[in-house]
C-alpha positions in Angstrom: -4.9 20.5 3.1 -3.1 17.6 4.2 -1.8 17.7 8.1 1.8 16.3 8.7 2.1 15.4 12.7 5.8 16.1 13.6 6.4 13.3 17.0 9.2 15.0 19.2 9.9 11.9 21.3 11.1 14.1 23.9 10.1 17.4 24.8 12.0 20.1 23.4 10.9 23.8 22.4 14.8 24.3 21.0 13.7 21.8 18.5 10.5 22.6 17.6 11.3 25.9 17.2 14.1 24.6 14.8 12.0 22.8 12.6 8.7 25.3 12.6 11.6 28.2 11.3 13.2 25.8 8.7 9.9 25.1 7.3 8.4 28.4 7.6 11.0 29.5 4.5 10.7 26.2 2.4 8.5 26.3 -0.6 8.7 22.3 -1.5 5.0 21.8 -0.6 3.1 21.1 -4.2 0.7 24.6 -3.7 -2.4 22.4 -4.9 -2.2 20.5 -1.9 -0.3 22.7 0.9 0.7 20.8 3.4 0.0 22.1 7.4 2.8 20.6 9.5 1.8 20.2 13.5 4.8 19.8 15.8 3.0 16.9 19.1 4.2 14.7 21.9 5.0 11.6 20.7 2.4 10.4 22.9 0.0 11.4 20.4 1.8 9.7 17.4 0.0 7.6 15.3 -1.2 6.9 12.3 0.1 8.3 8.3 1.8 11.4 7.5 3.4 11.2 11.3 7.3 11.8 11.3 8.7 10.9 14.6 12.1 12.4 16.1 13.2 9.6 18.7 15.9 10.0 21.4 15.8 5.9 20.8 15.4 2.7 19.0 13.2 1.5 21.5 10.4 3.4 20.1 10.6 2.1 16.8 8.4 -1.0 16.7 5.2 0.6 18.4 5.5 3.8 16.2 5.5 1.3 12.9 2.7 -0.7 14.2 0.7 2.2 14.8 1.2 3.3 11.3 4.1 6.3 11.9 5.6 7.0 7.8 8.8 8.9 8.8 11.1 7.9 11.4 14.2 10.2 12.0 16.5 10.5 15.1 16.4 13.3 17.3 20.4 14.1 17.0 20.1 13.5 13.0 20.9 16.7 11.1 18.0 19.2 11.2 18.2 18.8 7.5 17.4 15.0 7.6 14.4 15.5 10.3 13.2 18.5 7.3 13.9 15.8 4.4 11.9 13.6 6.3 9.0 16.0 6.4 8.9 16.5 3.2 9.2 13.0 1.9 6.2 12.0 4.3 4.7 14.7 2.2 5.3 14.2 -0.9 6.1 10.1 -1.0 4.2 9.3 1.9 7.5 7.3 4.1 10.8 8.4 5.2 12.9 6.4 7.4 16.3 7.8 8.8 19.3 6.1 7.2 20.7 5.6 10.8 16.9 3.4 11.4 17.4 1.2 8.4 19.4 -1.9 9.7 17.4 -1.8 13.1 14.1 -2.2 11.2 15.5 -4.9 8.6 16.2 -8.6 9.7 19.9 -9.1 9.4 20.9 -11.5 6.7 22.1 -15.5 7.2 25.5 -15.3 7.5 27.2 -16.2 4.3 28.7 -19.3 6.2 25.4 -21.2 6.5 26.1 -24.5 5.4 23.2 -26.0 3.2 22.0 -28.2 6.0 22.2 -25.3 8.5 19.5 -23.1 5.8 17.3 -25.8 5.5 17.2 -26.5 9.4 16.9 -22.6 10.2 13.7 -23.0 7.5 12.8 -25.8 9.4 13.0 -23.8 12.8 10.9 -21.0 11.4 8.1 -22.6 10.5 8.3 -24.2 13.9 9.2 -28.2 13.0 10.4 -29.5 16.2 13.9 -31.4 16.2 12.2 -34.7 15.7 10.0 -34.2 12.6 13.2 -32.1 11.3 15.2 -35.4 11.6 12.8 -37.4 9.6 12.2 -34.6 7.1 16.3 -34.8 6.4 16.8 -37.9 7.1 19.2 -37.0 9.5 19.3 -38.1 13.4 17.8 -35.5 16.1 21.4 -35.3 17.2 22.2 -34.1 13.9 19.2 -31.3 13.7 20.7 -30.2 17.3 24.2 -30.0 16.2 22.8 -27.8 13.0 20.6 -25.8 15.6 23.0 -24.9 18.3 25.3 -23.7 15.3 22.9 -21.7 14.0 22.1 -20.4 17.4 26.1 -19.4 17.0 26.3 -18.2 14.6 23.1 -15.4 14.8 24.3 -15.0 18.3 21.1 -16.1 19.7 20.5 -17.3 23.5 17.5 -20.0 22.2 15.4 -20.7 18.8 13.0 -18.5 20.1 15.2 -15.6 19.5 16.8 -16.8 16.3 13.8 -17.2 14.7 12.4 -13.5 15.8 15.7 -12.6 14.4 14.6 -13.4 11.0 11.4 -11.7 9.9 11.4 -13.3 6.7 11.9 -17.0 4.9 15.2 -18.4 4.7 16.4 -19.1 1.2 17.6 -23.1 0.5 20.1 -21.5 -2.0 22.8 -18.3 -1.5 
């Protein structure tokens, strides 16, 4: 029998209770390989086959990296939160569609200028504004100017940011 940890990021008995009756009349569970559902603290959520109910997005990132498979908020339809269950079960993952864009990095801006994609590769792979100059054969002023656009146009305070903005390479070509 494989055990599905339910994570209530807060503590609620209305909720548990929900979701304990909801499943207690489903029959989606494959009945070679039942599946025992265990409602904990979020405290104690880690690791796969873990769907967590969070009251916030602030959660997210430690849940992931601890290896949480279903990610649902706590005010999504009970429905959802059961969905989610049940995809953990049979699919192994199941992330709220409410999560999706906070766990994906937000795409360049369509008004990136080639220049401005090949300085935010640059940037990511951490060239400082010098050897991006000679790599373009552009001046520093120029990678600055390319930089502090950038920096506009992501809405980022500092490269830093920008570049934890991205989570993945930056394509040359749109």
């Amino acid at each position: 029998m494989r055990t599905i940890h339910v994570a209530l990021s807060l503590r609620s008995a209305l909720l548990a209770n929900k979701i304990s009756s909801r499943l207690a009349v489903l029959r989606w569970a494959d009945p070679g390989t039942p599946a025992d559902v265990t409602v904990v603290d979020a405290a104690d959520a880690a690791g796969p086959r873990t769907v967590a109910v969070l009251t916030s997005l602030a959660a997210v990132d430690p849940l992931v990296q601890a290896g949480v498979t279903g990610l649902v908020l706590a005010d999504d339809p009970l429905d959802d939160i059961v969905r989610a269950i049940h995809d953990v079960h049979a699919f192994g993952g199941w992330v709220s569609p409410r999560l999706v864009s906070s766990l994906l990095p937000p795409p360049p801006p369509a008004s990136l200028t080639l220049r401005e994609r090949e300085t935010l590769r640059l940037v990511a792979e951490g060239w400082e504004n010098a050897e991006i100059a000679a790599a373009m054969f552009i001046t520093v002023s120029a990678v600055k100017f390319h930089v502090s656009n950038l920096l506009r146009k992501f809405g980022c305070r500092d490269r830093t940011q920008l570049v934890s903005r991205l989570g993945r390479p930056v394509p040359l070509h749109s």
